[in-house]
N, C-alpha and C positions, 0 to 999 in steps of 0.2 A: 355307179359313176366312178367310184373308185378303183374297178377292177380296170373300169375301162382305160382309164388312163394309166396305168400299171402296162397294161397291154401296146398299149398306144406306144409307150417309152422304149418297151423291149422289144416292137415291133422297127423302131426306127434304128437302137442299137443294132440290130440284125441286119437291118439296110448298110449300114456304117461299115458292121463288121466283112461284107462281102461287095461292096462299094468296086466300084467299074474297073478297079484295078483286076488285072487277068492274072489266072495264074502263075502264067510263066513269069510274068512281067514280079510279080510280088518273089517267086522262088529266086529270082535271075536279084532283086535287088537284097536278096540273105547273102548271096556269094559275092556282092559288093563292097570292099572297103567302105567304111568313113572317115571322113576327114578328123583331121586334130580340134578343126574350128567345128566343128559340124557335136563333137564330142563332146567337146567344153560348153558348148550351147545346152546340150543335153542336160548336162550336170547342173549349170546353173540354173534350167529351169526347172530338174526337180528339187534343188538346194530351196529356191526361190517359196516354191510352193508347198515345202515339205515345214516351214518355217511358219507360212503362214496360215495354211488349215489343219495343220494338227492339231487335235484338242491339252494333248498330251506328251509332247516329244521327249521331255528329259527325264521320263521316268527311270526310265533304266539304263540309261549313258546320260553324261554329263555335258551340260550346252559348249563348252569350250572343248571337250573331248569331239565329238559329235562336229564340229566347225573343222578340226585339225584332221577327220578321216576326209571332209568332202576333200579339202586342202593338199593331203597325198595323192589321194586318186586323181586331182587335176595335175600334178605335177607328175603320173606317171604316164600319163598319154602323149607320148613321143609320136607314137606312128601313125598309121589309119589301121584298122581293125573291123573286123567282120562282125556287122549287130548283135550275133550271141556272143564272141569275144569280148564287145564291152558291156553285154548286159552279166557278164559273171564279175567282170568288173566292180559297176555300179551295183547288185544287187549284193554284192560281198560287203559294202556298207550300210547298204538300208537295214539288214539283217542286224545289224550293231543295236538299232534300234530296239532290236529284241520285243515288236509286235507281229504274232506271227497271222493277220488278217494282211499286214502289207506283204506287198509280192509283186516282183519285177516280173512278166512272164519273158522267157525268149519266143523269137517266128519257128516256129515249126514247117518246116518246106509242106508242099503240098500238093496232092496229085488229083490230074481231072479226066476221067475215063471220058471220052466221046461214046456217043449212038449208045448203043446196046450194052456196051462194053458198063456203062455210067450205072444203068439199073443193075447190072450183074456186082459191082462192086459196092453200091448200096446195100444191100441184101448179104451181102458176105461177111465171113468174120478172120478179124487179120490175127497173125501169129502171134501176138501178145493180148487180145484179149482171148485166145482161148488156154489160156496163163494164168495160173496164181502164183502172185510172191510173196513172203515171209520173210521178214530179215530181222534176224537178230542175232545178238553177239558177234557180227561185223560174218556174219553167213547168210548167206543167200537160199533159202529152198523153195523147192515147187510146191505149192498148197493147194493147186488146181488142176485137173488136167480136161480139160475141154475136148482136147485134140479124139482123131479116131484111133490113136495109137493106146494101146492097153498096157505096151511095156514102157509108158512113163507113170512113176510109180512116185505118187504122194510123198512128201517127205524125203526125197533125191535132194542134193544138193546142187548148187549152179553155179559150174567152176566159172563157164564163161561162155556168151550170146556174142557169134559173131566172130570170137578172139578178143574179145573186149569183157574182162574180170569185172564183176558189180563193184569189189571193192573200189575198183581204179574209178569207176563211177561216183561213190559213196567221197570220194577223197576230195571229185573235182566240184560235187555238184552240195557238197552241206554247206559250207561257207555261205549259198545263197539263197536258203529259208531258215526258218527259226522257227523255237515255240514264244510261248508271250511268257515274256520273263526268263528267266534262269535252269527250269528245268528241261530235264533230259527225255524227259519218258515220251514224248511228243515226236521226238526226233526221229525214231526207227517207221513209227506207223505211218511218219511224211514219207522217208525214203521209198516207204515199199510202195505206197500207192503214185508218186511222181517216176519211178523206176520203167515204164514204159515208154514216157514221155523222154526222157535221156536218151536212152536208147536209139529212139526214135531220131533226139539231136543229132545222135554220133552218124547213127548208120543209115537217114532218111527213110523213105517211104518204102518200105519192103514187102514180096507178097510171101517170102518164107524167109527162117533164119534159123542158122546152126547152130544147136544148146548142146553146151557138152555138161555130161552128168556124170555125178558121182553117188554111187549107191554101197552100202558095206565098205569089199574094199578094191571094189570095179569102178572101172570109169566107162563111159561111151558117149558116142556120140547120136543126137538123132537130129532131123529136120523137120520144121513145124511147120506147117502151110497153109495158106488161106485156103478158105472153106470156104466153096460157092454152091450157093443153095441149088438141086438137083433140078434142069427142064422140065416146064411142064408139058406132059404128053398131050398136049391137043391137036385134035384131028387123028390121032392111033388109030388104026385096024382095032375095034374090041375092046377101045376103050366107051367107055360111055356113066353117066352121072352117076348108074345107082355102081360101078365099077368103085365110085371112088369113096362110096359109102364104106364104114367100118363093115369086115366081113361076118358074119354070120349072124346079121341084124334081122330076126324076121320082120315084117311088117305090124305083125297085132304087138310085137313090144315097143311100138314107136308112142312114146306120153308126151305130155309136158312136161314133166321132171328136168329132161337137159338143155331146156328154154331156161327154167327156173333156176336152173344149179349156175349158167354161162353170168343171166340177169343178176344171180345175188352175189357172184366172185366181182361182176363189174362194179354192182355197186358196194362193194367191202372193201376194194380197193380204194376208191373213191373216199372212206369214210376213213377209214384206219389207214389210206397212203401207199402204196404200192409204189417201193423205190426198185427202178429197172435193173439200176445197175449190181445189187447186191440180189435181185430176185427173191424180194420177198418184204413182206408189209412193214410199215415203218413202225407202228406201236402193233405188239404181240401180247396176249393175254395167254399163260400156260399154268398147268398146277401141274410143279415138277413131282412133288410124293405123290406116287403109287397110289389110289385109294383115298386119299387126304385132301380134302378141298376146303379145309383152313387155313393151306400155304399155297400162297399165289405168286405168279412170277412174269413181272410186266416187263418185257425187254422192246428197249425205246429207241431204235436203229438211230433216228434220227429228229430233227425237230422243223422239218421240211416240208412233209410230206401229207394229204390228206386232209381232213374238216376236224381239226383237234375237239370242237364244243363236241361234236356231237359222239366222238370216237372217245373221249374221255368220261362223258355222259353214261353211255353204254359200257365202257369196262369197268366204273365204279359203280353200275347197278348191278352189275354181276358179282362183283366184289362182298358187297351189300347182301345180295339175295342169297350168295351161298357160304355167308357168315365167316368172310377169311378172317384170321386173326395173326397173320403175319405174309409181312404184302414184301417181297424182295423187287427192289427199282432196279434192273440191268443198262446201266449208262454208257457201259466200254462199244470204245469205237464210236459213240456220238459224237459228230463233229459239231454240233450244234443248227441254228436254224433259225426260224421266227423267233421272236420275243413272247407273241400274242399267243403262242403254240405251248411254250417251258412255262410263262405263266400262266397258263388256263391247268395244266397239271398241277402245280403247286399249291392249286386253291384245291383240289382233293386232298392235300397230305397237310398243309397246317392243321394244327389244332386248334388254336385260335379261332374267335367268329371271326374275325377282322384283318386282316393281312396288307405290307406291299412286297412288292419283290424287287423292285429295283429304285436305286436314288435317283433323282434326275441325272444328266447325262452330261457334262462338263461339255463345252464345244469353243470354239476360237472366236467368232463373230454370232452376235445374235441378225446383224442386217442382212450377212453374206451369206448365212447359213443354207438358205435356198437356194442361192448361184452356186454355191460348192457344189451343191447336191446332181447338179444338171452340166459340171464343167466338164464331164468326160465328153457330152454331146458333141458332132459337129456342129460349127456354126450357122449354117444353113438350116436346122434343126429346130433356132430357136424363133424367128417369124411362124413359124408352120405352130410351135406346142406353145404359145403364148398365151392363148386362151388357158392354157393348163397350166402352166407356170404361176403366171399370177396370182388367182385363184388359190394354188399350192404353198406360194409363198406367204400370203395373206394368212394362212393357218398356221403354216410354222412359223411368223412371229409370232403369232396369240400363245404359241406353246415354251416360247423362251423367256428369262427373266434372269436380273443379276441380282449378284447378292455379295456380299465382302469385296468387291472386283472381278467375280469369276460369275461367266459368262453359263446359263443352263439352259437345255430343254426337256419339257415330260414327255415322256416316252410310256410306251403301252404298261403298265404297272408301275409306275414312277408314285401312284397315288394310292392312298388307302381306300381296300374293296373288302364288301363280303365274302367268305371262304363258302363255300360250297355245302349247301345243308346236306347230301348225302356224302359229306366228304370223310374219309380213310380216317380211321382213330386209332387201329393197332399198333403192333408192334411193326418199325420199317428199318429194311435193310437193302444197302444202296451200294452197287457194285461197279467201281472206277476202275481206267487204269489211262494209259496214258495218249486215248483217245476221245479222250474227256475233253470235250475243248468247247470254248466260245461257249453260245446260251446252257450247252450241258453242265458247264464248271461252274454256270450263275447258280442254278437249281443248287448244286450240289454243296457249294457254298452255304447259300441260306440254311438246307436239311441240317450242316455238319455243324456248322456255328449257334444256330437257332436248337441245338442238339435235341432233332426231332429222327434222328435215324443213327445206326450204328454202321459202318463206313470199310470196305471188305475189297481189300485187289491193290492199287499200287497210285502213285502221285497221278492227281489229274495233268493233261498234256495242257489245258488251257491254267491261268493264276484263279487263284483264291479271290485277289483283290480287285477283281474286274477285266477289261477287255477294250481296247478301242474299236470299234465296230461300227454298230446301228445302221446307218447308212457309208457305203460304199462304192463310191466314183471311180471307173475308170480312166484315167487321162494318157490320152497316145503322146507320144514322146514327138517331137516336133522333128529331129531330126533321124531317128533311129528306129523311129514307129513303133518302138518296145512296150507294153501296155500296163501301166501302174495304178497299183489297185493298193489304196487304205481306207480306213475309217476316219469317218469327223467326229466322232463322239464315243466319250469316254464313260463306257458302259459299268457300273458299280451294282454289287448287290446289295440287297439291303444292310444284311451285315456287314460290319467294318470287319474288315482283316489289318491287321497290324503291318505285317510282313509283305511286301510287295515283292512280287519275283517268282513265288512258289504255288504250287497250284495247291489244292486241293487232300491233304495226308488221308490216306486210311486210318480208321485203329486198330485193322487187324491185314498185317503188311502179306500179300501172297503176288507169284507172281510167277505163269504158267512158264515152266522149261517149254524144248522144244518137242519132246515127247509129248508132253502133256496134248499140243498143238493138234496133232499127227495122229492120233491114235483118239482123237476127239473125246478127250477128259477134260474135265473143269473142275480142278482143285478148289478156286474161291466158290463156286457156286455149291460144290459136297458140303465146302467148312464151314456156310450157311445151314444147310440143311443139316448136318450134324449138331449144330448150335442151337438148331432150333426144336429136333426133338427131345436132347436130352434137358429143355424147357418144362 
């Protein structure tokens, strides 16, 4: 029932999001000025709502600071201005706010192949994703190369796409996200994965683009070009089925073996998560020492992905059966995920019988809390899911309650559970860095505070002190159709953190150079393994 209408919601977003508007007609109104009045509507109607369902707003700006930026940006709109010209605008103050789950997005132009032409570009792969980027220390390098060209070479640098320099990118486009809170380390690993998207802004829909590179102490240039998957030869002269069988398959080696191997990759993806875009499974179980299967090393892509009960089940019986006695947590690059996914792990690593993982969840209204939840909806939307609202709402008030004035809900670990009877008792070591963010920075929080782990790589990119999140309404902008996305609730771990602002410290500070990257070393994972044999 639950899945269904989960289904049902993102089934109807999907209708919303590609809604009878064509595409030329949606491209044609990106290169539309807006009015001054059309602007000023904008702003007060995120001013409006930005006041009234956040659970959390003057955490980290001040309500009278915060009043005085909406207050400039209304006084600098003079002109009319192009939807992404006021969304660097407006998102150049929501950022102040310094939550980085809120996000103003701009329109992306958009292109629609007709007939044939439609399937072929479906199936293709365009010149930035067959791209990796790395940025750091305000450099741009290739970390990927997709392409059929052999002489782009890993670790080149990226003077500039186009004629257009990332830095000049980096300069226009940070003012308009944030990490939560005050630190830094958040910063670079947003650029590099928003960096295509930019791009995209400046130079629209392209099926190649000119990257000039810098290598030693050459420079050049190449051209990157979409890739369209190769004709199939049907109807050939001398083509025919067993043609396209692998060659030199005799028949008496035909078994069920690669029935079996196809059957148990689908369902392993299935159980441990299988995230597309990084190519490859969201929780990983490896024993890095040679020879050694007392050291294990769980690297946790994400917290998105997959059947956590049953995928956590199965690596802590492995865990168990081949008697690890030092278990390393790999968190870097977790952007985080479910709740019900970071808490079902945490119940293997307490020690404790008894456990929670998160305080209930501060929110603005306990009556509105369900309309918030469904206000990105069109309004036509809501006759049709009423039977599901309802119903919806009725539960989330059973789940809210006040207490000093301040308004809460429980959320999936909000309450004291049993820890897990084959749960983790060794020695644990938990590796951050500044893509540590959201449900990763919770886990990582409790382990470091609850000092149930030793803590290796560099500041988590999400705070110490919690996150606004849990749920996350999009609402279209009324007049600019810009699509704003925050949280209503203000997600806390169990542990209190003093200090607001800062994520997550190491105790033992590392922090991979650009060689390290490039030549595929990992300094904090050696200085574990170092640490742990001379044990």
């Amino acid at each position: 029932m639950k899945k269904s209408v989960i289904y049902l919601f993102l089934l109807l977003y999907f209708f919303t999001l590609i809604s009878c508007t064509s595409v030329a007609k949606y491209n044609r109104f990106i290169q539309t000025p807006l009015s001054v009045k059309a602007m000023l509507q904008d702003i007060n109607y995120v001013e409006r709502n930005l006041w009234k369902m956040h659970p959390d707003l003057f955490l980290y700006i001040g309500e009278d600071q915060l009043k005085t930026k909406f207050d400039s940006l209304r006084s600098t709109i003079r002109h009319p201005l192009l939807p992404n010209q006021f969304q660097l605008a407006l998102a150049a103050v929501l950022s102040q706010v310094r939550q980085g789950h809120m996000t103003l997005s701009p329109l992306i132009s958009k292109f629609d192949p007709k007939g044939k032409d439609k399937v072929r570009y479906q199936k293709s792969k365009g010149p930035f994703s067959q791209l990796g980027f790395h940025w750091q220390e305000n450099t741009l390098y290739l970390s990927k190369n997709g392409t059929a060209d052999s002489t782009l070479i890993v670790g080149s640098k990226i003077l500039a796409i186009e004629g257009i320099q990332p830095q000049n990118l980096y300069t226009k486009y940070r003012p308009t996200f944030t990490s939560d809170g005050y630190n830094t380390t958040f910063i670079d690993q947003a650029f590099e994965r928003l960096l295509p998207r930019y791009y995209q802004l400046e130079l629209g829909y392209r099926d190649s683009i000119a990257v000039v590179f810098s290598r030693a102490d050459s420079t050049y240039e190449r051209f990157v070009v979409r890739r369209f998957e190769a004709p199939e030869q049907k109807g050939k002269v001398g083509t025919s089925r067993a043609a396209k069988e692998k060659p030199n398959k005799k028949p008496s080696e035909k078994s069920d073996k690669p029935i079996e191997k196809k059957s148990d990759t689908k369902k392993q993806r299935k159980i441990f998560g299988y995230n597309t875009n990084l190519k490859r499974m969201s929780k990983q179980l490896s024993f890095p020492a040679k020879g050694d299967s007392s050291i294990a090393l769980l690297k946790v892509v994400d917290f998105s992905y997959g059947r956590p009960k049953e995928a956590y089940r199965r690596i802590f019986d492995r865990l168990e059966l081949n008697s690890v006695q030092y278990l390393i947590l790999d968190l870097r690059g977790n952007l985080g995920g479910r709740l019900s996914d970071v808490r079902e792990l945490y119940s293997y690593l307490v020690k404790a019988d008894k456990f929670q993982f998160v305080q209930p969840a501060v929110i603005s209204s306990k009556f509105n809390l369900p309309f918030y939840q469904v206000k990105g909806l069109p309004g036509w939307s809501y006759p049709v899911l009423s039977p599901f609202i309802i119903p919806s709402a009725v539960v989330s008030w059973a789940k809210t309650f006040s207490k000093d004035g301040i308004n809460y809900t429980h959320l999936t670990g909000s309450k004291i559970e049993k820890s897990k009877a084959n749960r983790y008792r060794g020695d644990l070591f938990v590796l951050i860095d500044g893509g540590t963010f959201s449900a990763a920075s919770l886990i990582a929080t409790n382990l470091k505070v609850g000092k149930r782990a030793v803590f290796f790589g560099e500041e988590t990119g999400g705070a110490a002190s919690g996150t606004v999140a849990g749920v996350l309404p999009v609402l279209k902008l009324p007049n600019s159709h810009l699509r704003w996305r925050f949280g209503l609730m203000d997600v806390k771990p169990y542990y209190h953190v003093s200090e607001a602002g800062r994520g997550v410290m190491p105790d033992v500070s590392i922090v991979r150079n650009v060689d390290d990257v490039f030549k595929g070393k990992d300094p904090v994972l050696d200085k574990v393994l170092k640490i742990i044999k001379r044990q």
